[in-house]
N, C-alpha and C positions, 0 to 999 in steps of 0.2 A: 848399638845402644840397647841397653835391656827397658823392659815396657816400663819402671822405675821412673829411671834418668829421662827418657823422653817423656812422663807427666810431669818430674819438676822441670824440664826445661820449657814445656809449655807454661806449667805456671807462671816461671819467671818472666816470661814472654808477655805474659796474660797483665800481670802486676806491673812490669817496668809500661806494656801499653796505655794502661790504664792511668800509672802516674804522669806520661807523658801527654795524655790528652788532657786530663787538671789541672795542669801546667801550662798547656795552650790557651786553655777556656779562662783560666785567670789573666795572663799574659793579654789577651782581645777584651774584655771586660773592663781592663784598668785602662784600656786606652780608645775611651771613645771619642773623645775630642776632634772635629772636622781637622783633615788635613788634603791639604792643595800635591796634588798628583801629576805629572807631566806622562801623559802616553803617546811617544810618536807625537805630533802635531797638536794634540788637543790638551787641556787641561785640566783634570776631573776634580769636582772638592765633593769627599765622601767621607764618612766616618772613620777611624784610624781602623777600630772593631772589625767593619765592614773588608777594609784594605787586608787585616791581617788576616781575615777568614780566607779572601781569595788568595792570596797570595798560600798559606796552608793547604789549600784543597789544590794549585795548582801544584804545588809540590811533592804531594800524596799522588796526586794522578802519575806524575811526571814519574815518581819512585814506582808506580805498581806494573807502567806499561814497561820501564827499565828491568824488572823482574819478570815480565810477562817475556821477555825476546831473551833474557838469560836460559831460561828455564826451556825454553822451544829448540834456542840452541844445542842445551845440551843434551835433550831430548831426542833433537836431527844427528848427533852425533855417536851413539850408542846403538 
């Protein structure tokens, strides 16, 4: 790729990340309403906001360590 294509591909990168987090922060915002949660055994009543922020950051961690053993692999393979 020429130094070009790889600054708009970061931008695009930059911009879709961006629209996709003010799309989250709206999505958690419009739903704060207590909701009753079943974990395992117990049963937690938290804000819906609250729910959907963990549930996002668990999924961000889960997607970064998924990238982190991608990239080691192919790493240990070359």
């Amino acid at each position: 790729m020429t130094s070009t294509n790889m600054k708009r591909a970061t931008l695009v990168q930059l911009v879709v990340s961006i629209l996709l987090g003010v799309l989250a922060l709206i999505i958690v915002l419009q739903n704060t309403d207590p909701v009753e949660t079943r974990v395992l055994f117990t049963t937690v009543t938290m804000s819906g906001a609250l729910l959907l922020l963990c549930t996002l950051a668990i999924g961000f961690i889960t997607g970064v360590a998924a990238a982190m053993v991608v990239i080691r692999r192919r790493a240990a393979s070359k």
